[in-house]
C-alpha positions as CSV (number, residue, x, y, z in Angstrom):
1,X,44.7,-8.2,55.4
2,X,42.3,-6.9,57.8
3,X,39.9,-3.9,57.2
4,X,37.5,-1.9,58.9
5,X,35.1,-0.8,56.5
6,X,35.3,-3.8,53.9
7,X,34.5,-7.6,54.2
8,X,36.4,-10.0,51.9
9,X,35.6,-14.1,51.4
10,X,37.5,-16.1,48.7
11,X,35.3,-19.4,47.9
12,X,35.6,-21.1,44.8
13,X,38.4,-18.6,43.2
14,X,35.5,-15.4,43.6
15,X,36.7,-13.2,45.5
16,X,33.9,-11.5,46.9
17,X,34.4,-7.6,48.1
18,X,31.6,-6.1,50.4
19,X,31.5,-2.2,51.4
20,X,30.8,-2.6,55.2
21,X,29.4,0.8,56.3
22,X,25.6,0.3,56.6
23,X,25.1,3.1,59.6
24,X,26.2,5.2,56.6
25,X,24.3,3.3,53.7
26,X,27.9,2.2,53.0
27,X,28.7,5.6,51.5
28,X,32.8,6.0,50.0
29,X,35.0,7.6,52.2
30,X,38.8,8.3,51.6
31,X,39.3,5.7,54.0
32,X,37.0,3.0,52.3
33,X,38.6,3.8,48.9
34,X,42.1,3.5,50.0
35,X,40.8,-0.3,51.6
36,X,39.0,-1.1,48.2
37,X,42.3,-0.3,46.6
38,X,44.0,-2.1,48.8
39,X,42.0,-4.9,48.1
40,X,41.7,-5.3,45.0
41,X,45.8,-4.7,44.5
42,X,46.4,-7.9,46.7
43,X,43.2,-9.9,44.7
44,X,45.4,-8.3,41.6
45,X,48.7,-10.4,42.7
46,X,46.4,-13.5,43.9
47,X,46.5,-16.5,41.8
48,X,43.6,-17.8,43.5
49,X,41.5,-15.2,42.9
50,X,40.0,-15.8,39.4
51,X,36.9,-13.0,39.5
52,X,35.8,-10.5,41.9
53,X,32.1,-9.8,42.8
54,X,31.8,-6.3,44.2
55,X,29.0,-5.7,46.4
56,X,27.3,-3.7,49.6
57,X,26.6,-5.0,53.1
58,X,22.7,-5.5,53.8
59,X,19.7,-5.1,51.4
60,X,19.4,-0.8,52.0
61,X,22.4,0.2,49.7
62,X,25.1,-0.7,47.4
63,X,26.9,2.3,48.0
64,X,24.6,4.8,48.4
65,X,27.2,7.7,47.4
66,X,30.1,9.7,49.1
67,X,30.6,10.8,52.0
68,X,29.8,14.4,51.7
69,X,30.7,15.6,54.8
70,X,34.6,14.9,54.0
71,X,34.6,17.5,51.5
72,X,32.0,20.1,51.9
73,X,34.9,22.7,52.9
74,X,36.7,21.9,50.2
75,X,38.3,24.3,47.7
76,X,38.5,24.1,43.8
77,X,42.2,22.5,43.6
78,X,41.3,19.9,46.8
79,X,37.8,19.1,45.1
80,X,40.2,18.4,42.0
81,X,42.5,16.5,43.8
82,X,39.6,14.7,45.2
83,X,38.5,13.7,42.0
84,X,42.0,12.7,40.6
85,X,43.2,10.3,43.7
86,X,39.6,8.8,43.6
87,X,39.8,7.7,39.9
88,X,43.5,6.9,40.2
89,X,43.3,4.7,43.1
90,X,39.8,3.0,42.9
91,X,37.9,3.3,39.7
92,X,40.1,3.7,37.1
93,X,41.8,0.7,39.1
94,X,38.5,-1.6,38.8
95,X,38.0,-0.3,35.1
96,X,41.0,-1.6,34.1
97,X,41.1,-4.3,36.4
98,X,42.7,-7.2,34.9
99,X,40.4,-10.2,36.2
100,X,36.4,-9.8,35.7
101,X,34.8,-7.7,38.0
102,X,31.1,-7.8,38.6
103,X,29.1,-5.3,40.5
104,X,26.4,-7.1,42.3
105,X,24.1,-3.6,43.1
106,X,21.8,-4.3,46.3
107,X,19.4,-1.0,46.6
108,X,20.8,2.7,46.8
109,X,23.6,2.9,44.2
110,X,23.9,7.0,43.8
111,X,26.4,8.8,42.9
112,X,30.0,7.8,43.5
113,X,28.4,4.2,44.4
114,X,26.7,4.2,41.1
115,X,30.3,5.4,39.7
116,X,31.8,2.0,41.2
117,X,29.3,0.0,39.9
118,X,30.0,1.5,36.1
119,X,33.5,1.4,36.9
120,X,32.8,-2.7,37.3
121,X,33.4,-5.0,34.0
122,X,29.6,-5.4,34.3
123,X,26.3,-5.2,36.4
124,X,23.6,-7.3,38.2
125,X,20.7,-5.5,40.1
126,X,18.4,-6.6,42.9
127,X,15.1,-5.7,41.7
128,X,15.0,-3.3,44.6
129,X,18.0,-1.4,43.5
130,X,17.7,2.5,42.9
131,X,20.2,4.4,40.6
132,X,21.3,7.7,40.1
133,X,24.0,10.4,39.9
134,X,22.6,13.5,42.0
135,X,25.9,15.5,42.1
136,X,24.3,18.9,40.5
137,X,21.8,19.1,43.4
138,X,24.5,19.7,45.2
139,X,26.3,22.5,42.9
140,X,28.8,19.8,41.8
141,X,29.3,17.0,39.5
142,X,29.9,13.9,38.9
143,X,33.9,13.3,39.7
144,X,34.5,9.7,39.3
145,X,34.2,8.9,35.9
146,X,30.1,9.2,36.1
147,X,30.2,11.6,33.3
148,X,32.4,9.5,30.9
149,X,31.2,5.8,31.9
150,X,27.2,6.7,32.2
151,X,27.2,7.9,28.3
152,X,29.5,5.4,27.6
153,X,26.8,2.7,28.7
154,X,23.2,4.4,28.2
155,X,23.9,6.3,25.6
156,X,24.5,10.5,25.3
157,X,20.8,11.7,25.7
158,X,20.0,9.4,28.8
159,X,22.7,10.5,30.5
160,X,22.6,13.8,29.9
161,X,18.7,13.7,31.8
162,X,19.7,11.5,34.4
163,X,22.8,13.5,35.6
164,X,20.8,17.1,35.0
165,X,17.4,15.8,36.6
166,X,20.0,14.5,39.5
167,X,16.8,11.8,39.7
168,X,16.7,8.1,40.3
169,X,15.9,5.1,38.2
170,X,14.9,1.6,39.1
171,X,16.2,-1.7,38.5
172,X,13.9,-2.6,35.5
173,X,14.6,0.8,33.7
174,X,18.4,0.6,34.4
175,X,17.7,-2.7,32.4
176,X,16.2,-1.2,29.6
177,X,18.8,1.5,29.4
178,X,21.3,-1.3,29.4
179,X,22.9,0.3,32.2
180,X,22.5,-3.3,34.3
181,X,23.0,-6.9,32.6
182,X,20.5,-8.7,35.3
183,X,18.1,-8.0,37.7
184,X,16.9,-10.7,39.6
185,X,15.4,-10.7,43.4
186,X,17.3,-9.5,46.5
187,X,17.9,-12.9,47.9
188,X,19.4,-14.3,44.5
189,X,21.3,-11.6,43.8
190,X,24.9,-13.1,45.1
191,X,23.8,-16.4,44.0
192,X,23.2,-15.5,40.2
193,X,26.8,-13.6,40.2
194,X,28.1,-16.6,41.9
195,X,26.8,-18.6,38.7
196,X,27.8,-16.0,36.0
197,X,31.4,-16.2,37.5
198,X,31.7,-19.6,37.4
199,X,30.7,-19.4,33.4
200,X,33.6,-17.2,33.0
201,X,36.4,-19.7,34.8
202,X,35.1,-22.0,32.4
203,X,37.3,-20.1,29.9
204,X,40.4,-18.8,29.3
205,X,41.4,-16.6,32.2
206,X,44.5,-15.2,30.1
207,X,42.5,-14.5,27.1
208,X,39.7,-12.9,29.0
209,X,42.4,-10.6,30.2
210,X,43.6,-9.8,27.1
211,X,39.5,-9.2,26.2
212,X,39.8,-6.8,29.0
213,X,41.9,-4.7,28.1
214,X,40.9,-4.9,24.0
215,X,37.3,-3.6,25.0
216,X,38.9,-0.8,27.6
217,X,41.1,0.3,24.3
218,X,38.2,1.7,22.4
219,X,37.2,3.8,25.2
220,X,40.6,5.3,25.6
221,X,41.2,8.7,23.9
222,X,43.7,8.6,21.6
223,X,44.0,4.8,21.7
224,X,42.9,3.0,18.7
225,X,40.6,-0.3,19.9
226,X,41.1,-2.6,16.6
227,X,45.0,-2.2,16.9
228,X,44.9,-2.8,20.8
229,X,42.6,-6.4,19.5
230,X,44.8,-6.9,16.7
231,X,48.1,-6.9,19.0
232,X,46.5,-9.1,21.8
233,X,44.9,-11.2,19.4
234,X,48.5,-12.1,18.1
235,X,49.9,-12.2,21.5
236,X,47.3,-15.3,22.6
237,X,49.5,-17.3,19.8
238,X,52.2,-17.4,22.0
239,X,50.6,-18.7,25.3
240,X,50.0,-22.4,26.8
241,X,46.1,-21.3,27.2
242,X,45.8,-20.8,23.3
243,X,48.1,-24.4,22.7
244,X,45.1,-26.0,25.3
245,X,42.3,-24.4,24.0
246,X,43.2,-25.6,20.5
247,X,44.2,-29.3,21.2
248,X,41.1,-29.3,23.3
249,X,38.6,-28.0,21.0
250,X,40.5,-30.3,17.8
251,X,40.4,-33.5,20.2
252,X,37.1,-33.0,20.9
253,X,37.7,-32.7,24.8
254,X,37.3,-29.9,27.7
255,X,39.8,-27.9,27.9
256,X,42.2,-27.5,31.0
257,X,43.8,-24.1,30.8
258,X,46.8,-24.1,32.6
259,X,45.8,-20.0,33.4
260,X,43.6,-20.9,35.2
């Protein structure tokens, strides 16, 4: 499928998924999120696609927000509409993503590109990245899931000065707030997800699935995490990756998971 403000290349079973807007520091438009959705519903149905690695054409920006001037005339029940096919279609999409998605985060990630990155399984910086949600200098807030995920990962207090300060924070101290997993230099930065991916199909694509959505339970309101591991911990029983990974590790050979 062809697209006009993404790139895709599948090498190696990594997909990789670049936002190609740079005139516009690759900032989300409705048109860009319906493509990412796009996207990532046909890597979804894509047996050769084993991880996706999410990233931002040229060194400027990741995604260096939205595109405000979609929705500056908006009124309250399109701004919540906004909000509600945005997490529907895109980041609730890549949160719950069922193959391991990691957001490689080249420069500006603000806002809803900082959303997308959060909304990724996990997160490698350049060490020229810059993050931040700004929303509230702009008499709004956060509407993708910034306000949920960013506690979620830096904890309550953090988040509650970054998002009311609407200020940025650099690669190292989005390290320390544990907000990125990595941060490595500009020209590695595709390289060192390339490597971290390849760790991963090592392993059990169907269990790491299963991991998926365990660890998305106990984020879910209402949903309670241990029963969601409980019930796909039993469920592994009963597939040929769990019969290889057993005979394997008993026979003291690699394993060959037929998932993968």
């Amino acid at each position: 499928m062809s697209y006009k403000n993404i790139l895709e290349e599948i090498e190696d079973n990594i997909l990789t998924i670049t936002v190609n807007r740079p005139k516009k520091l690759n900032a989300l438009n409705r048109e860009t999120i319906q493509e990412l959705h796009n996207a990532f519903k046909e890597a979804r149905s894509n047996d050769e696609v084993k991880v996706v690695i999410l990233t931002g054409s040229g060194e400027k920006a990741f995604v260096a927000g939205a595109d405000i001037s979609e929705f500056a005339d908006f009124s309250p029940k399109e701004g919540k509409r906004l909000a509600a096919d945005g997490q529907e279609k895109l980041f609730s999409y890549v949160a719950n993503f069922p193959k391991p998605v990691i957001a490689a985060v080249n420069g500006f990630a603000l806002g809803g590109g900082l959303e997308l990155a959060m909304a990724a399984h996990f997160r490698i910086a350049s060490d020229n990245a810059k993050m931040g949600l700004p929303e509230v200098s702009l008499g709004v807030i956060p509407g993708y899931g910034g306000t949920q995920r960013l506690p979620q990962l830096v904890g309550k207090g953090r988040a509650m000065e970054m998002i009311m300060t609407a200020g940025m924070i650099d690669a190292n101290q989005a390290l320390q707030y544990n907000l990125v997993n990595h941060v490595v230099e500009p020209d590695e930065l595709l390289e060192f997800a390339e490597s971290i991916a390849n760790k991963i199909m090592k392993n059990s694509m169907v269990a790491i699935g299963a991991a998926i959505r365990a660890i998305n339970a106990n984020y879910e309101a209402g949903v309670n995490g241990f029963e969601t591991e409980i019930q796909e911990f039993g469920r592994s029983f009963g597939t040929e990756d769990f019969k290889e990974g057993t005979s394997a590790f008993l026979n003291k050979r690699k394993a060959d998971f037929p998932g993968k």
